[in-house]
Structures are given as structure tokens and as C-alpha cells.
VEXDREN-2710 file (C-alpha; in Angstrom, 1 decimal):
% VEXDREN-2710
k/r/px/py/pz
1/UNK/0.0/0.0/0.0
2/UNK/1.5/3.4/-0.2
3/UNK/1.7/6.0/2.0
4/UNK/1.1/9.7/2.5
5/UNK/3.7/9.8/5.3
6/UNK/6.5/12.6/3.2
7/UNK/4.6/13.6/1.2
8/UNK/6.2/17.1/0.2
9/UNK/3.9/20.1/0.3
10/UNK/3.4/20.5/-3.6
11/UNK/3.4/17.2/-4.5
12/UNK/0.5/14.8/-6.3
13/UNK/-0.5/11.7/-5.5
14/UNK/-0.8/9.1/-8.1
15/UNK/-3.4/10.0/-11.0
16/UNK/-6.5/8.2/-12.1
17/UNK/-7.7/7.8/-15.5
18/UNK/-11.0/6.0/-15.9
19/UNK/-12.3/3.6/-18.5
20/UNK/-14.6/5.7/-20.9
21/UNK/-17.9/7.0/-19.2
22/UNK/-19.9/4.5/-20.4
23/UNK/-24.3/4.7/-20.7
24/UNK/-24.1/1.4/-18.4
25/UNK/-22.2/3.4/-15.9
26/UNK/-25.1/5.6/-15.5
27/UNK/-27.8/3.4/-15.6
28/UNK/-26.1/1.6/-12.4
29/UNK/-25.2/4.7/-10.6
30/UNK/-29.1/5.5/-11.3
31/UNK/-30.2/2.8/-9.4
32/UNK/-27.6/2.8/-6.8
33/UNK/-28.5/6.7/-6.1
34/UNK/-32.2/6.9/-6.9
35/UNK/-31.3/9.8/-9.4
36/UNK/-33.2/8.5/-13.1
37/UNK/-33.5/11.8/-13.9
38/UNK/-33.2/10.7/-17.7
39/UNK/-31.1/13.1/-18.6
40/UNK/-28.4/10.5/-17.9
41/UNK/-29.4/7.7/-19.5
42/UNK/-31.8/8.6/-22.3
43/UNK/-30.5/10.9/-25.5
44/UNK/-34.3/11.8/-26.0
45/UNK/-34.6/13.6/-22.9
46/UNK/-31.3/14.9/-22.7
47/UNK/-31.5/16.7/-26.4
48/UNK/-35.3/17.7/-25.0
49/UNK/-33.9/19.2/-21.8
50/UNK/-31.6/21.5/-24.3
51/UNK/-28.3/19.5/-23.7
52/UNK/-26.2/17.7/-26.7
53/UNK/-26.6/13.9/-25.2
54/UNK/-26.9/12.3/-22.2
55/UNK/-24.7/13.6/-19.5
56/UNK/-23.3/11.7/-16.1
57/UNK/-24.8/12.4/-12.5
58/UNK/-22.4/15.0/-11.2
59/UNK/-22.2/12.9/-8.2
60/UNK/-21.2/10.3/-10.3
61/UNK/-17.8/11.9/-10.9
62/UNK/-17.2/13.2/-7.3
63/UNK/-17.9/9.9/-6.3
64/UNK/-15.0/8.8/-8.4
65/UNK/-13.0/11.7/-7.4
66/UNK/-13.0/9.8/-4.2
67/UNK/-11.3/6.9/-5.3
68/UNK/-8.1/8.9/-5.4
69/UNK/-7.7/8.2/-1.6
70/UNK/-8.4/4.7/-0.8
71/UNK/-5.3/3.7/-0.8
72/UNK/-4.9/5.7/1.8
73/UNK/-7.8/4.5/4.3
74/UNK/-5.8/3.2/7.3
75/UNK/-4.2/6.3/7.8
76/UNK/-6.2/9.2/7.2
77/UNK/-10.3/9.8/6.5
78/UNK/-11.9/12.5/4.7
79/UNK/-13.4/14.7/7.1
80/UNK/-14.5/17.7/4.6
81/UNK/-14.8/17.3/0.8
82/UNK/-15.9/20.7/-0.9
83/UNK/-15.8/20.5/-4.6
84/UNK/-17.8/22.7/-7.8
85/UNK/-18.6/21.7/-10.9
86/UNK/-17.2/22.9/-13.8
87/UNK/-18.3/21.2/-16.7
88/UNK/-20.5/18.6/-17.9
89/UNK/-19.5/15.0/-18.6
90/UNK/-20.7/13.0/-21.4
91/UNK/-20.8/9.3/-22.8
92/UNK/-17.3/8.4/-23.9
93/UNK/-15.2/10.9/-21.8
94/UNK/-12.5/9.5/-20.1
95/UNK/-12.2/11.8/-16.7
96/UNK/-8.8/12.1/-15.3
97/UNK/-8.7/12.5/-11.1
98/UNK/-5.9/14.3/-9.7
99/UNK/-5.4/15.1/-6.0
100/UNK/-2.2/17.9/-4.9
101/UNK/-0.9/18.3/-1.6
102/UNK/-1.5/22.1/-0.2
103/UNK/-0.9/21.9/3.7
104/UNK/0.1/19.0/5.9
105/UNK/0.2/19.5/9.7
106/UNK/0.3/17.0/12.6
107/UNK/-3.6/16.7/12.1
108/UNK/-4.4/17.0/8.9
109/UNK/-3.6/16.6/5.2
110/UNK/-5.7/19.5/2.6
111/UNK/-5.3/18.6/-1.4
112/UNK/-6.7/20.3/-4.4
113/UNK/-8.7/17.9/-6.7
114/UNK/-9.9/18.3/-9.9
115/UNK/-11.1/15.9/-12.5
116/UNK/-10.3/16.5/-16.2
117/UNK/-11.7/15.2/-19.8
118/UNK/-9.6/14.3/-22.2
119/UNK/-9.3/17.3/-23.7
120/UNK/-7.9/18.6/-20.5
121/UNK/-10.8/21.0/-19.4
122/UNK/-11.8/20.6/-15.8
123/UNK/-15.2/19.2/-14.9
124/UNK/-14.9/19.3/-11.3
125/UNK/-12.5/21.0/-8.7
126/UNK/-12.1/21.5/-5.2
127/UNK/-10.6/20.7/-1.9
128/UNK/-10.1/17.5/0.3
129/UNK/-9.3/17.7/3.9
130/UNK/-8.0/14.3/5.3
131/UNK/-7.4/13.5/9.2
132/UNK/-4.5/11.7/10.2
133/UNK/-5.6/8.5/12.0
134/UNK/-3.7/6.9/14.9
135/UNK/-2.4/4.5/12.0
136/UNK/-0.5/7.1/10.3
137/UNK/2.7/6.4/10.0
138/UNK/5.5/7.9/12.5
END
């Protein structure tokens, strides 16, 4: 597993690129949220509604944004998560999580996240405060 202990002000931890957003994606996270808004999973509705095709849940990507710290569950938890969204994300994006390291003190860890298509434009950003557990590393 790796560690946070050392990490240097400044410095990223390991980036995420998922798989290609994918309609079945969003029919699950539909059902496992309770959003059907069908705006995520029906073109139809989403072109009705104004938009160009079917766009994810924006939870759907924070969630994910998430996964950019599990490796790091025995030593630290997220106590606040604050993000915005920035753009949309559509069927066949591939988002990009990153996670950067602003302040570390004996309590607490704080990181800027963002999430990224592949075209590089941010769809999400914001700020993740971690607390140290009594597992953290000395």
C-alpha cells in the first residue's frame, strides 16, 4: 500500500484515469442513487432538456474523485470534501482525477482535486481535507 507519510507540500499523489464513461455506468449509478433523472441515460430527454446527449450524474464523478484516496484508508479519512462543478461529462469521456498536496500539519492533510476530460478542461474542482488516523505512520 502506499503512504502519505512525506509527502512534500506541492506534490501529487498518483493520478486516475477511468475507463470511458460509459451509458451502463449511469444506468447503475441510477439505481444505486435513486437519481433517473433521464437526462443521464436517455439521448431523447437529454437533447429535450436543451443539452447535446446524455450527460453523467455530477455525483457520479465526485464519487469517483473519491477513489483517489483509498489507498490511503488506514491512515487518514476525509473529514470535509468541498468541490464545484465545472463542466459537464458526457458518454465516452475518459475523466482524469488528480489530488495535490497544499498543507500537511500533525492533524491533517488538505489537497486540491480536480477531475479533467480528455481534452484537459476541468469538470470538477475543489478541496479534500484528510485527518491523520492513529495509524498514520511515524
Amino acid at each position: 500500500m502506499n503512504s502519505l507519510k512525506g509527502l512534500p507540500v506541492g506534490e501529487s499523489l498518483e493520478e486516475i484515469t477511468l475507463p470511458p464513461v460509459s451509458r451502463i455506468d449511469l444506468i447503475k449509478y441510477a439505481g444505486a442513487s435513486g437519481d433517473y433523472n433521464p437526462i443521464h441515460t436517455i439521448d431523447e430527454e437529454a437533447e429535450k432538456a436543451g443539452l447535446p446527449g446524455v450527460i453523467a450524474h455530477g455525483m457520479w464523478t465526485m464519487g469517483n474523485l473519491a477513489k483517489l484516496f483509498t489507498p490511503y484508508y488506514e491512515e487518514a479519512f476525509m473529514e470535509n470534501y468541498a468541490i464545484r462543478f465545472k463542466g459537464m461529462v458526457f458518454i465516452d469521456d475518459v475523466i482524469t482525477l488528480h489530488a495535490r498536496l497544499e498543507d500537511d500539519n500533525d492533524e491533517k492533510m488538505s489537497f486540491e482535486v480536480n477531475a479533467e476530460n480528455q481534452d484537459g478542461r476541468a469538470v470538477i474542482t475543489g478541496t479534500v481535507v484528510l485527518k491523520k488516523t492513529e495509524a498514520f505512520p511515524t
